[in-house]
Structures are given as C-alpha cells and as structure tokens.
DRENSE-961115 format. One record per residue (C-alpha): x, z, y. Coordinates in pm, whole numbers. Each point is the difference from the previous one (the first is absolute). Example, Ala and Ser with C-alpha at 12.3 -4.5 7.8 and 13.67 -1.06 7.14 Angstrom:
@px = 1230	pz = 780	py = -450
@px = 137	pz = -66	py = 344
This chain:
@px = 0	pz = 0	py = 0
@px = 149	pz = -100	py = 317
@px = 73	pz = 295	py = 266
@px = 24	pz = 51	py = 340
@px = 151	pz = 315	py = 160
@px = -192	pz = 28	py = 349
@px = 181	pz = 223	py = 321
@px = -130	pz = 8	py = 346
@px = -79	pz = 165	py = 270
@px = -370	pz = -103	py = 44
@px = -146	pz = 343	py = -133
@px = -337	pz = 62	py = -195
@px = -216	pz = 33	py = 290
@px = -79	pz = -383	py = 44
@px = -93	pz = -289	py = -204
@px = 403	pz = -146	py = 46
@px = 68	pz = 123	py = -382
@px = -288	pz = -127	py = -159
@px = 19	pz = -334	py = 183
@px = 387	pz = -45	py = -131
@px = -136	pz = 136	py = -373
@px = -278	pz = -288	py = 63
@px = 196	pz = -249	py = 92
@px = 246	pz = 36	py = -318
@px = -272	pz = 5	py = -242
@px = -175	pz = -294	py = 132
@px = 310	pz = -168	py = -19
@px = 161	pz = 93	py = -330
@px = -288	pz = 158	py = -240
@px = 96	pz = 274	py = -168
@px = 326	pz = 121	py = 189
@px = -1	pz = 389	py = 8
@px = 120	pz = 125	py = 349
@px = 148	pz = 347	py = -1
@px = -29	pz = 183	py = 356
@px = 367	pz = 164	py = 23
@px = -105	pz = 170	py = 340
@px = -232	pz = -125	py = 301
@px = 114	pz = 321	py = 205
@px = 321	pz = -106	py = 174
@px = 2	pz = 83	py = 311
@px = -139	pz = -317	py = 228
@px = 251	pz = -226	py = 148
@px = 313	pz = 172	py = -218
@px = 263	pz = -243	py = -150
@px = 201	pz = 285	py = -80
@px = -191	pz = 224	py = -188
@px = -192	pz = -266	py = -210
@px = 367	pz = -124	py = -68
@px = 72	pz = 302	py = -138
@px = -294	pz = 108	py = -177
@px = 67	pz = -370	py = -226
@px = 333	pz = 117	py = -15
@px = -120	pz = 322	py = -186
@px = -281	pz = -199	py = -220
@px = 150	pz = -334	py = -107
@px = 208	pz = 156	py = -252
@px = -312	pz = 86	py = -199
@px = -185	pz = -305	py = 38
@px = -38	pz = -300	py = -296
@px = -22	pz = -306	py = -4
@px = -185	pz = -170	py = 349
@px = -81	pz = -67	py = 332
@px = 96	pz = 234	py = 271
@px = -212	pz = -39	py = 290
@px = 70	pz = 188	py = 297
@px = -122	pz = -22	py = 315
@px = 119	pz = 234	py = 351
@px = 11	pz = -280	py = 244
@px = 13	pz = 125	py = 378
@px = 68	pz = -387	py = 95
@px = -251	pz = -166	py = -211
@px = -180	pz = -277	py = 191
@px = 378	pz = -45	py = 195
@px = 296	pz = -238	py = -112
@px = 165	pz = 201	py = -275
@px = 9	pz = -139	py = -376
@px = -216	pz = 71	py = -246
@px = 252	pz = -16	py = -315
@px = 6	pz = 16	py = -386
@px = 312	pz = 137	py = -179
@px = 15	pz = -77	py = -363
@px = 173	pz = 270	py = -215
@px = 243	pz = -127	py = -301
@px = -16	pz = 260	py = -263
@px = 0	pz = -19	py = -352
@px = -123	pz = 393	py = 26
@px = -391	pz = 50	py = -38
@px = -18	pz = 22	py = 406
@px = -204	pz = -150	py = 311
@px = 70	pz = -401	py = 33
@px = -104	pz = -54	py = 333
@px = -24	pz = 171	py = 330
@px = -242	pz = -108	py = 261
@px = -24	pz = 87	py = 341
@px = 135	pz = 22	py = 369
@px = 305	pz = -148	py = 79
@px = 113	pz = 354	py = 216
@px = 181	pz = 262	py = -280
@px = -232	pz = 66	py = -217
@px = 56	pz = -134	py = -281
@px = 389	pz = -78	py = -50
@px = 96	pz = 366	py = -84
@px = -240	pz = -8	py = -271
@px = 47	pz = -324	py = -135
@px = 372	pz = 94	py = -53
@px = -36	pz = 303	py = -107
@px = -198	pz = -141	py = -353
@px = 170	pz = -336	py = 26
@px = 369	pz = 255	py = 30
@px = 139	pz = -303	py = 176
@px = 52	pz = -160	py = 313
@px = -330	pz = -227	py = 113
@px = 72	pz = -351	py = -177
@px = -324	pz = -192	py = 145
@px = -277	pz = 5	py = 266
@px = -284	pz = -180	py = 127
@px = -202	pz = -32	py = 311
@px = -324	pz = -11	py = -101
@px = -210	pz = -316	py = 179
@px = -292	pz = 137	py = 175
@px = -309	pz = -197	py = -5
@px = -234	pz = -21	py = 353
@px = -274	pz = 252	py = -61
@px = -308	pz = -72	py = -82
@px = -289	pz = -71	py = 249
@px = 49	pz = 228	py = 272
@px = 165	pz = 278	py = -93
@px = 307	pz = 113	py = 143
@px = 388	pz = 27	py = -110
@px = -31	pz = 416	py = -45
@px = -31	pz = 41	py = -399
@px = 289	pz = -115	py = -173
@px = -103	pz = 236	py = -259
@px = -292	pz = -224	py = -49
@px = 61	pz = -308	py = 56
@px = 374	pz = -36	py = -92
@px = 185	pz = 203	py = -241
@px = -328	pz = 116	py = -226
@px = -49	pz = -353	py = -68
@px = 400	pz = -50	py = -88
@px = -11	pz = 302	py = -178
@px = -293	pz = -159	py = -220
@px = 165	pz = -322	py = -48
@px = 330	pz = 98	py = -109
@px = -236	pz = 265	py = -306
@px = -167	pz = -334	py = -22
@px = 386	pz = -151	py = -98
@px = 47	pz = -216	py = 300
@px = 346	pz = -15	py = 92
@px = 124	pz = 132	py = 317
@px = 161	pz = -402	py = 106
@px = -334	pz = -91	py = 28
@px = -133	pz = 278	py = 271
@px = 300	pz = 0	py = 192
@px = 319	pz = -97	py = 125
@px = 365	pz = 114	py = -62
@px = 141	pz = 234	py = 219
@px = 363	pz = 121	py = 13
@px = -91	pz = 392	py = -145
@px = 289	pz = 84	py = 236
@px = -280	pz = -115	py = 281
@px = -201	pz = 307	py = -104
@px = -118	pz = 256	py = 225
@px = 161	pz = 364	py = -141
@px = -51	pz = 355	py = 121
@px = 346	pz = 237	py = 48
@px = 70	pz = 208	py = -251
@px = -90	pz = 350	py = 17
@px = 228	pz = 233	py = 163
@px = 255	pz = 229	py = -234
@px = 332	pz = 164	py = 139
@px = 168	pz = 265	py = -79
@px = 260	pz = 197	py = 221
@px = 87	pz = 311	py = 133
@px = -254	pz = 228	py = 232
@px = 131	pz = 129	py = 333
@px = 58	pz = 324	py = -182
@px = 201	pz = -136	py = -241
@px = -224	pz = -15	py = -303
@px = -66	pz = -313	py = -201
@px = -348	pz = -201	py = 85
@px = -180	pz = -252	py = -150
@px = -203	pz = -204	py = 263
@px = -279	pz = -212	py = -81
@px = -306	pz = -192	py = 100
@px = -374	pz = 161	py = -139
@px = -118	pz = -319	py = -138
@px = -326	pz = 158	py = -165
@px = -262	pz = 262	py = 28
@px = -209	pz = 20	py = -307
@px = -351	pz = 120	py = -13
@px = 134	pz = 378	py = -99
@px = 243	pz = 5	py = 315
@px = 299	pz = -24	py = -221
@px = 280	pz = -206	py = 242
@px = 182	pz = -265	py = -192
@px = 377	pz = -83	py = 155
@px = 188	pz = -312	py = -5
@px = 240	pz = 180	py = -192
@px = 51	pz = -54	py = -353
@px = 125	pz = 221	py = -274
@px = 341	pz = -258	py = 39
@px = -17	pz = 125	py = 373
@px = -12	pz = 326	py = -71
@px = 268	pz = -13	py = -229
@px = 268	pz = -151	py = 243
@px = -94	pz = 227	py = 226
@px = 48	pz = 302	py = -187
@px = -294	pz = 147	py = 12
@px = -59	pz = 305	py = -220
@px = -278	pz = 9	py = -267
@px = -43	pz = 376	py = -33
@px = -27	pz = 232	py = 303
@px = -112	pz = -26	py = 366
@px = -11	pz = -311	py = 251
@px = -77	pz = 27	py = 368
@px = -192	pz = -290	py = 146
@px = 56	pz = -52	py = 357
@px = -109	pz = -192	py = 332
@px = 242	pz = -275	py = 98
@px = 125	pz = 97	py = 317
@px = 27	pz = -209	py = 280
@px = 249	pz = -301	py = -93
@px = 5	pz = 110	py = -380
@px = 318	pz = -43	py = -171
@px = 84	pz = -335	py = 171
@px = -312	pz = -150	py = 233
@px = -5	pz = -326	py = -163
@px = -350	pz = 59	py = -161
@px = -328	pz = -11	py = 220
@px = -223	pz = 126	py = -222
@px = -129	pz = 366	py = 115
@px = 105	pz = 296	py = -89
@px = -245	pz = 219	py = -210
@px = -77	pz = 358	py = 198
@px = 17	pz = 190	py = -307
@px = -45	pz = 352	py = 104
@px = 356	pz = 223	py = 30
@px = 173	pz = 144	py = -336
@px = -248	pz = -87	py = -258
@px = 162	pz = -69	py = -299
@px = -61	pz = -156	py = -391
@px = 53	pz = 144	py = -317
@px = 141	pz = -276	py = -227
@px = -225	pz = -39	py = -306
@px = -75	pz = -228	py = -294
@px = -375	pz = -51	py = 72
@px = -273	pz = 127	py = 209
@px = -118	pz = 307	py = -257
@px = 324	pz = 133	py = 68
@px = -102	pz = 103	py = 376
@px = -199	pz = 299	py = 95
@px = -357	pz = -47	py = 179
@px = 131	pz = -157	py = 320
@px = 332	pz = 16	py = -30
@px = 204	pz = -322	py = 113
@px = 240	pz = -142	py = -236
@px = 219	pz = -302	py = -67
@px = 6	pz = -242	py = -322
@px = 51	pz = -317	py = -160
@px = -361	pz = -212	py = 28
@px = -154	pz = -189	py = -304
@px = 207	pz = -321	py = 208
@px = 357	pz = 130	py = -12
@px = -51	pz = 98	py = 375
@px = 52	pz = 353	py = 153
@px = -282	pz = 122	py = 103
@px = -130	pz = 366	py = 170
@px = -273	pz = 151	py = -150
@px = -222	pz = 325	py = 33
@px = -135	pz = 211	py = -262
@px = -376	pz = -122	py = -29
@px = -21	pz = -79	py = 381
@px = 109	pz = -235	py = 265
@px = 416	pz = -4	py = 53
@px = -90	pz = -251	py = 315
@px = -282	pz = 205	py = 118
@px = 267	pz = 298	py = 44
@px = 280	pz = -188	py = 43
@px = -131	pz = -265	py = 316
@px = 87	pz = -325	py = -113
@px = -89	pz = -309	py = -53
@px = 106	pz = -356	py = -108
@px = 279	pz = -190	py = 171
@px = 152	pz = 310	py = 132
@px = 325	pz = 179	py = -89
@px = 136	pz = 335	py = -163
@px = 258	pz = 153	py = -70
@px = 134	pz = 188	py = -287
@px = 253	pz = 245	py = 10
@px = 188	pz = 203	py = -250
C-alpha cells in the first residue's frame, strides 16, 4: 500500500488537512496518509525541519509530504528530492524549496543530496488564487509519485547544491568566565510535557566533557556569550538553578529539574512529572548554557 507521511503547519482547526487527505485519495485510490504532526508552529522552517529530523528515522517506505511555507504564492521552488536507499525508508520528499526538507532527506538517505526537481506548477483552476500549495501542488505530486510516476516527468533538474538549507543548530563548548567548563547550545524543541531538547548530542556532550553523574548548572548567556558571533537570544533562565544528571525521567523527584540523553541521542532537560521550560523560561531558538 502506497504511503504518504504528511507535516505541516496548517493545524486541525480548518478544512486545510482534509482538503490535502482529499486531494491524495482522489488522485491515487487507496494511498494511506499518516498525519506525523499538523501542530508546528505557523510559519516555522526551523522547527518543522527538526521535528522530520526526529521522525524520518522511523518512517517506511513513502512519500513525505511536508508543508511550512511562509512564501507560498511568492517565487521560491516547489521541489522533489528522491532518496536512494536500498534500506526500507521514505523515497521521496515533497515540499518547499526553503530548508525543510534537505536535513531530513539526508539524514535517511545518510548521504549527500544526489538529485532534485522543481516541481512545474500548473495555473489554478478557475479563479482561485496562488495561496495553497498544499492543495494544489505538492498533494497532487505526492499522489502521483504513490501512483509510480517518476519524478522527470513533474519536474525539472535542479543542481541539489541550489537548495535552500537552514544553519545548523548551535553547539560549543568552552570555558565560563569563572573558569568552569560549558556546553552552549541552541533549545531546538519544547515538547508537549515542557521537557527542552538541545542541539547537543550525546557526541557533543562527550567532547565536551560533560559529566554523566552529579550536578550541572544551567545558566543565562551573558551579554556577548563566549564569543558574540551568534544572534540568537539568550535564554533568561532564572540564577543558580541547576540539573541532576539522570538516565530517564523516573529518576527525578516531583519537580525536580534534571539533565539526560532524549529518545533522539540529544541532551535534553527534563522535570520530574512537570514542565522543565515552564520553570526554567525558555523557549525555542534561544540559547543556554551548561556549566560544570
């Protein structure tokens, strides 16, 4: 049965999901659509980037369809990027030409983008306007290539060194202007229990020494942080709070805040049946610090 894996940003709310689902079937009978997530946040590149990132790996064989497209309706590229695998993975993604989809692709292709297309758009019908790509251009790709339509015919090449990519996110490690070790890096995720996903991986943490037993202190970047090159802001963590390092989250009192290794290899700080960003005040796309 052929499969597509739908993202977007279009929420539950309205009729946008349904339409796409519609669409698909009408299209290619029979093709089951899984719903990944309709919740990232609207207009968000990054995080629905990142929340692929996190599900590709578990995905078969399929379509991935994702759609958080800020500049729909404007010049940018619609694009499919066929995935050569002999591993039981995703063959196809579909979607915006602006970051979205080349992390992931990679990630279950593990190598370098080899082809791309830019998908031909046809005039839309009667009078309705250029706003619903999701609609009107990459659910009926998505359904053609389930269908076994090769990508040649719904496109045209495009150097995959032509596609639009998002900057990785931030990971240093240094020393603290008292002289301990730190571990910066970006919050690239809040999950529905407030745990706070990092950009550093277990790898990271590694290099950077960090300990796996005992106490961490996470800190507000001050002004300038440990170099100024980064713009992203600093998180205003309140003063001297600090993690225990555990192995899961029943490990952690009621409420207390601790620091582990996330189901995705990534460090993450957690609280014990409550909300580590509640207490902590961040969000994602800013910065902390760890420091040991």
């Amino acid at each position: 049965m052929p499969t597509v894996f739908f993202l977007s940003d279009y929420g539950t709310q309205d009729e946008f999901v349904g339409v796409v689902h519609a669409v698909i079937e009408a299209i290619a009978p029979g093709t089951r659509v899984i719903d990944l997530t309709h919740q990232i946040p609207a207009f968000d590149v990054r995080a629905g980037a990142h929340t692929l990132m996190r599900a590709v790996p578990h995905l078969g064989p399929g379509v991935v369809l994702a759609v958080v497209d800020p500049g729909v309706g404007s010049g940018r590229r619609g694009v499919c990027i066929p995935v050569d695998s002999a591993r039981d993975v995703p063959s196809y993604f579909v979607g915006p030409d602006n970051g979205l989809l080349p992390g992931a692709a990679e990630l279950v292709a593990e190598t370098p983008i080899g082809r791309a297309f830019e998908l031909r758009r046809a005039e839309p019908a009667g009078e309705r306007g250029a706003t619903f790509d999701g609609r009107d251009l990459f659910a009926p790709v998505a359904a053609a290539l389930c269908g076994g339509t090769p990508p040649h015919t719904l496109g045209d090449p495009v150097d995959p060194a032509s596609l639009v990519r998002l900057f990785g996110g931030v990971v240093e490690h240094g020393r603290w202007h008292d002289s301990r070790t730190c571990l910066r890096a970006e919050v690239t995720w809040v999950d529905h229990f407030g745990n706070v996903q990092l950009a550093a991986t277990v790898v990271d943490a590694r290099t950077a020494g960090l300990p796996s037993t005992g106490m961490v202190e996470v800190a507000a970047l001050t002004e300038g942080g440990l170099d100024g090159r980064h713009t992203l802001s600093p998180a205003l963590v309140p003063e001297g709070l600090v993690l225990r390092c555990v192995r899961t989250f029943s490990d952690l009192g009621h409420g207390e805040l601790g620091l582990l290794v996330d189901a995705n290899g990534h460090l993450a700080i957690a609280a014990g049946e409550a909300s580590a960003a509640h207490w902590l005040n961040v969000a994602a796309g800013e910065l902390v610090v760890l420091a040991w």
